[in-house]
C-alpha positions in Angstrom: -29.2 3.8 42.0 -26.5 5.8 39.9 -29.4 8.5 39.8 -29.4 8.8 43.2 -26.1 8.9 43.6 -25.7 12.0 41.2 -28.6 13.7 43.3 -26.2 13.2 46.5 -23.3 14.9 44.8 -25.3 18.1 44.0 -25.7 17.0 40.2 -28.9 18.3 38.4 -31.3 15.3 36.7 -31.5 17.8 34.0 -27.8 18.3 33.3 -27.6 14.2 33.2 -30.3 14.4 31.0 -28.9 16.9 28.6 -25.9 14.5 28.4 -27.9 11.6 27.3 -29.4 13.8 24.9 -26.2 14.7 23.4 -24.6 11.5 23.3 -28.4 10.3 21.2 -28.2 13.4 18.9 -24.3 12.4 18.0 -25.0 8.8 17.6 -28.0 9.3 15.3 -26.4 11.9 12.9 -23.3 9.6 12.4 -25.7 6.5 11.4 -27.0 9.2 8.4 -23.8 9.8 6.9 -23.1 9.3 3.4 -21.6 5.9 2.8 -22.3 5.2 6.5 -22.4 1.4 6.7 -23.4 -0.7 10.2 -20.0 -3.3 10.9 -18.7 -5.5 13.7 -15.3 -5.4 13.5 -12.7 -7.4 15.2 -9.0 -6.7 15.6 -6.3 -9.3 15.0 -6.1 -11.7 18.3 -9.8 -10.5 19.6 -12.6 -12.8 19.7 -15.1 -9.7 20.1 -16.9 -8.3 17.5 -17.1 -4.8 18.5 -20.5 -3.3 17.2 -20.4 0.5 15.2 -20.8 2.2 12.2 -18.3 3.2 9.0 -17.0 5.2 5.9 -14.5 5.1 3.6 -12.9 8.3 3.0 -10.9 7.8 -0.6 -8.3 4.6 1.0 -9.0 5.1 4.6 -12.0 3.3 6.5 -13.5 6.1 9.4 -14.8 3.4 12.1 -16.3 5.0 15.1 -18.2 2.4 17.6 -21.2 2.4 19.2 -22.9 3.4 21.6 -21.4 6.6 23.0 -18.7 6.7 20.3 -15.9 6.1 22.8 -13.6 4.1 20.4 -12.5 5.6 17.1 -10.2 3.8 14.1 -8.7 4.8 11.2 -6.9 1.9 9.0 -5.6 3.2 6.0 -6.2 -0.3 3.4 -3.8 -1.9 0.8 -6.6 -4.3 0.3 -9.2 -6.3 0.7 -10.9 -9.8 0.4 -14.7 -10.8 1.1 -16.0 -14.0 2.9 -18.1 -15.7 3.7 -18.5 -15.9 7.8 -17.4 -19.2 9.7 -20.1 -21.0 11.7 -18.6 -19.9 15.0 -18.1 -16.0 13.6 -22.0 -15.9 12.4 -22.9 -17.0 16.2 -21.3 -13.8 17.4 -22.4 -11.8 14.8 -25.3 -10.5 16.1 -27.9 -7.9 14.4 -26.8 -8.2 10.9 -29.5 -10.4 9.8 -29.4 -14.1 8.0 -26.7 -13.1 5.5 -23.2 -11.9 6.5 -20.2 -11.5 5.2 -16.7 -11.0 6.4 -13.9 -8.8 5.1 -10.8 -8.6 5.9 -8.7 -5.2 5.5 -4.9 -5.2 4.8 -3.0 -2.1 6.2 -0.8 -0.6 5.0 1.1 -1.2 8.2 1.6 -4.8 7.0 -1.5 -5.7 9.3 -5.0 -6.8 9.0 -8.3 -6.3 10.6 -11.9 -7.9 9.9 -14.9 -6.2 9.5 -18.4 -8.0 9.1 -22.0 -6.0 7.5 -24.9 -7.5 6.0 -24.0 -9.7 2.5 -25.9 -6.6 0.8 -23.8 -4.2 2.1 -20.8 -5.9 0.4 -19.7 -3.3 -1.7 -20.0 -0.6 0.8 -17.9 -2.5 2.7 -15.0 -2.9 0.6 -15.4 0.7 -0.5 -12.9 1.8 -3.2 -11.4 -2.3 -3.6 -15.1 -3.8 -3.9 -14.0 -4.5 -7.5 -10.6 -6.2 -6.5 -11.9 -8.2 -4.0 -13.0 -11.8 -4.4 -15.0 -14.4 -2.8 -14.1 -17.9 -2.9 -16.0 -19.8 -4.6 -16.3 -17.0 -7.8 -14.2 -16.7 -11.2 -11.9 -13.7 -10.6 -12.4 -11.6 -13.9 -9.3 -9.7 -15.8 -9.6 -6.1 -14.7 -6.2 -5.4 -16.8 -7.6 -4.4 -20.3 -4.7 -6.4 -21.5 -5.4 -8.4 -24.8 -4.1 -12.2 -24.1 -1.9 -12.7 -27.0 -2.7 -16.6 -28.3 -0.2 -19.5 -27.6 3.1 -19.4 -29.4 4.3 -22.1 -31.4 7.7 -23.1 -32.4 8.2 -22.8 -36.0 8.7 -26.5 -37.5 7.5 -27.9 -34.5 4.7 -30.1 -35.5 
């Protein structure tokens, strides 16, 4: 019908179809990025997981969604934490196979957003924090290098 339409107006089928073109060339060259990882993410009071692809870029995560790449995001992260998805979340998570996880981004705007990838993808999720980041359930290891001096005892006290 819209083809049609377009026909009426005096549009040429091949200039439509140069467009599509365009839009498929644009969309396939940002899924080959470097560091390019496939997310749902899901801004604070959404229930929408909206579907695209991302890349850190030193503290900032590049999010750019799909298709036609007509939203675009920038969060600049303070820090991050990995989870496991909630049974209601994993419903809408759709394409990212059996295993999911969840993380969720602090701003450094005081606010937070969450962003869901394959449980493989972990660590390309969390980009430069994947090393701060913990999952519940995990012992948190000391990242310091800071030797634990041993308990201090009162002298005399017995």
């Amino acid at each position: 019908m819209i083809w049609a339409i377009l026909v009426l107006l005096g549009v040429p089928l091949w200039l439509c179809a140069l467009g599509i073109l365009m839009l498929y060339r644009n969309n396939s060259s940002l899924r080959k990025r470097p560091g390019n990882v496939p997310v749902r993410v899901r801004a604070p009071g959404k229930t929408r997981w909206v579907p695209g692809h991302a890349v850190w870029v030193h503290d900032v995560l590049a999010f750019r969604a799909s298709p036609a790449a007509r939203k675009e995001l920038l969060v600049w992260v303070t820090g991050a934490d990995a989870r496991e998805p909630t049974a209601e979340e994993a419903k809408k998570l759709h394409r990212l196979g059996d295993d999911k996880v969840v993380a969720v981004l602090s701003s450094a705007g005081g606010g937070t957003i969450e962003i869901a990838a394959r449980a493989e993808s972990r660590d390309a999720l969390l980009g430069p924090h994947a090393g701060q980041a913990t999952v519940p359930g995990e012992p948190v290891a000391d990242t310091t290098g800071v030797a634990t001096p041993p308990a201090m005892t009162r002298a005399g006290a017995d």
